[in-house]
C-alpha positions as CSV (number, residue, x, y, z in Angstrom):
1,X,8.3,-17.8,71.2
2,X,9.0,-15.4,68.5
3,X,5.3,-15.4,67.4
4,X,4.5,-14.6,70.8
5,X,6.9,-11.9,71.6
6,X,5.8,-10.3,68.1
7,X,2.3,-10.6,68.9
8,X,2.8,-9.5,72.6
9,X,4.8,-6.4,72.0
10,X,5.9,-6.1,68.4
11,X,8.9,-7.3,69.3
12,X,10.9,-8.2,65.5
13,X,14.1,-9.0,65.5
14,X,14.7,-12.3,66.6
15,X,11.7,-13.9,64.3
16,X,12.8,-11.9,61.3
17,X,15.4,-14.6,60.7
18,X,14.0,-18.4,60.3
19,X,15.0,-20.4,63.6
20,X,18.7,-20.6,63.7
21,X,22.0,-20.8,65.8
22,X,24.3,-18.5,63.5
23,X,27.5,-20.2,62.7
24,X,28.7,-17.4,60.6
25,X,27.5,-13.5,60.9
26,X,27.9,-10.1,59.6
27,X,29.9,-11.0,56.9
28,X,29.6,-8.8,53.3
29,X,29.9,-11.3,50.9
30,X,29.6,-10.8,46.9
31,X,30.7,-14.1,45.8
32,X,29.1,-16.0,43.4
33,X,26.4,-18.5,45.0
34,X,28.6,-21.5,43.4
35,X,31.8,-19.9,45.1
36,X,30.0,-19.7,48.5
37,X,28.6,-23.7,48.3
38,X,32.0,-25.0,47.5
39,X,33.6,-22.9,50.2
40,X,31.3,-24.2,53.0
41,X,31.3,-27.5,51.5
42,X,35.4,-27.6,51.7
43,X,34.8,-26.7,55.1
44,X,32.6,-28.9,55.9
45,X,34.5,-31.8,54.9
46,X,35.0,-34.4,57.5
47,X,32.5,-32.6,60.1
48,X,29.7,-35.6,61.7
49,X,26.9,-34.4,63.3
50,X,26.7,-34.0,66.9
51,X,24.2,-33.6,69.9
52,X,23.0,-30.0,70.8
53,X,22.0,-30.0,74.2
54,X,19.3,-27.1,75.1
55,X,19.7,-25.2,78.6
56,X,16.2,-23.4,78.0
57,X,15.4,-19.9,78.3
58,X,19.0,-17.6,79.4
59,X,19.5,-13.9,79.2
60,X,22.7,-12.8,76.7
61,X,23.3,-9.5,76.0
62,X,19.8,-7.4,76.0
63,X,18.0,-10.3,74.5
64,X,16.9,-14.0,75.6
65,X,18.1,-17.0,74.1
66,X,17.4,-21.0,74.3
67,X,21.1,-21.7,75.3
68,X,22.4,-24.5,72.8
69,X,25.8,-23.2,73.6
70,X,27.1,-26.0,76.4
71,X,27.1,-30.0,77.0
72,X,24.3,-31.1,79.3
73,X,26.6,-30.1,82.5
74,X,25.8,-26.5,81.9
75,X,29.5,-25.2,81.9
76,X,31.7,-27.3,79.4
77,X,31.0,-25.5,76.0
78,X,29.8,-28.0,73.3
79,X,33.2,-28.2,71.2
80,X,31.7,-29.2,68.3
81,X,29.8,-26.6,68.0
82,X,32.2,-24.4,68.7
83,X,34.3,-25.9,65.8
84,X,31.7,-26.3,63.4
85,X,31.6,-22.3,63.9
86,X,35.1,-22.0,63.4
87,X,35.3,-24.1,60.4
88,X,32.5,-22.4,58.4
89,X,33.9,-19.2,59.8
90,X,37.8,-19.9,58.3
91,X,35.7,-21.2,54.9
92,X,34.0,-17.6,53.9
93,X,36.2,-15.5,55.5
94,X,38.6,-15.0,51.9
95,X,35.3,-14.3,50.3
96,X,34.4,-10.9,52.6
97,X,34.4,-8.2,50.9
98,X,33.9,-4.4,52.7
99,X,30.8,-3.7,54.1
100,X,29.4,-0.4,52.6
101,X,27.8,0.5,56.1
102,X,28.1,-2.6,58.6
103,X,30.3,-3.0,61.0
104,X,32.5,-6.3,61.3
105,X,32.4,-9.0,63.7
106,X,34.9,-11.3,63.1
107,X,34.6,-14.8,64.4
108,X,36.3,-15.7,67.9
109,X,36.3,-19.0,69.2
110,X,36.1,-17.6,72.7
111,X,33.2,-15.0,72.6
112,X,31.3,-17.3,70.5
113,X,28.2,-18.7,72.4
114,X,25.7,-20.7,70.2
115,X,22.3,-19.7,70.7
116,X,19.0,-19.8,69.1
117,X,17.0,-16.2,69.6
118,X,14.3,-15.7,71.0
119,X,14.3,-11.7,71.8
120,X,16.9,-10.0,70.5
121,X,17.8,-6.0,69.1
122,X,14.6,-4.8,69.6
123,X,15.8,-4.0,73.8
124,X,18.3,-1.8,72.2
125,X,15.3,0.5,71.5
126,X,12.9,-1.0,74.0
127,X,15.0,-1.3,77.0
128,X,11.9,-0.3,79.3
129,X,10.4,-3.4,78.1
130,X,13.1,-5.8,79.7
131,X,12.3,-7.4,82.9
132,X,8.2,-7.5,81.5
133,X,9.5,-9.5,78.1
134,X,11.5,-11.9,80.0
135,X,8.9,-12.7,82.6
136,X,6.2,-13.2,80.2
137,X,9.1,-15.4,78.1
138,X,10.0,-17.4,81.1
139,X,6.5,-17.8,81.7
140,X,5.2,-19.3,78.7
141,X,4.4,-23.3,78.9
142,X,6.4,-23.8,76.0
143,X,8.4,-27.4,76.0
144,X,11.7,-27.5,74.3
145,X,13.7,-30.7,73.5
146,X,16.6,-30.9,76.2
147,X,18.8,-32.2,73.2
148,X,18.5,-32.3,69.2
149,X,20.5,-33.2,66.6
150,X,23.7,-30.8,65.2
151,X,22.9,-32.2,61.6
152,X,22.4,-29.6,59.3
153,X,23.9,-26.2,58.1
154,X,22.0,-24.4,56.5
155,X,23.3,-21.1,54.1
156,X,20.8,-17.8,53.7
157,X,21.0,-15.1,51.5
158,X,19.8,-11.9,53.7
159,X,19.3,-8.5,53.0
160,X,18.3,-5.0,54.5
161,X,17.7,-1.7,53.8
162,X,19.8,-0.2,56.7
163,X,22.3,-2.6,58.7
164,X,23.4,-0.2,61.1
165,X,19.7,0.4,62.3
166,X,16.8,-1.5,62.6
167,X,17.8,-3.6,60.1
168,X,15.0,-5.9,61.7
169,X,12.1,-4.3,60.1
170,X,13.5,-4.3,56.2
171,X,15.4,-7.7,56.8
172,X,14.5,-10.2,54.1
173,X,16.0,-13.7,53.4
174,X,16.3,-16.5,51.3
175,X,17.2,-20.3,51.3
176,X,20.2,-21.0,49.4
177,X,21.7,-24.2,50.5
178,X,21.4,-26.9,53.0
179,X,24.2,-29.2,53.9
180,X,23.8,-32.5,56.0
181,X,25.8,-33.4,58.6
182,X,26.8,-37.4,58.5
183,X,26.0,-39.1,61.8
């Protein structure tokens, strides 16, 4: 989708990332790598993997996202997700250090909605293109799995030139860690 979107209308920001539902966000953190790992990984402890259920194609703030946020029934929030969030969330959080121009967004269990991207900060500056992107979104023949595994978490390293702008278009990232949820 993001391919499409960027091909389409040069729409960035949601495929500058690799596919992800972000468990943890916006956080400045200038720990050691090694600090980071054993932080998640205490946090992590005890967490089994769990059944993502897909909605398809939703609207959330200016953007479009495959909904991942709710049980099959649409309305119940997945609670393991929600959780997982939470639990990664409480595991970094002593390592934050101030942003030198980002604002914060700390985590809260009830504005939280997981979600994997598919258009996203680009309509801040592309509003006009709104209604067309999510038509030609909506109308691409594009299967998605109905439900998937919750298994892994997976820690990047990201960086931009400008985090209060278009932070999209000098956004690069790196793998750092991958953890494996146990079923």
């Amino acid at each position: 989708m993001t391919a499409q979107t960027r091909a389409q209308y040069g729409i960035l920001s949601a495929g500058a990332f690799p596919p992800h539902a972000t468990l943890v966000g916006s956080r400045h953190i200038t720990a050691p790598v090694e600090e980071i790992v054993a932080a998640v990984s205490g946090g992590l402890a005890g967490v089994s993997a769990f059944t993502v259920h897909n909605a398809g194609v939703r609207r959330q703030g200016v953007g479009l996202v495959y909904d991942v946020h709710h049980l099959a029934d649409g309305s119940t929030p997945n609670a393991a997700f929600v959780d997982l969030a939470a639990r990664v969330d409480s595991a970094v959080a002593p390592l934050q250090t101030p942003a030198p121009n980002h604002t914060q967004h700390h985590f809260d269990r009830d504005t939280f909605r997981a979600h994997l991207s598919l258009v996203s900060h680009d309509m801040y500056v592309r509003p006009d293109l709104s209604e067309e992107v999510e038509e030609y979104v909506t109308g691409l023949p594009v299967a998605f799995p109905e439900t998937f595994p919750g298994d892994r978490v997976t820690l990047y390293r990201t960086r931009s030139d400008d985090w209060s702008g278009r932070w999209w278009r000098t956004l690069t990232w790196d793998h750092v860690h991958t953890w494996r949820l146990p079923s």
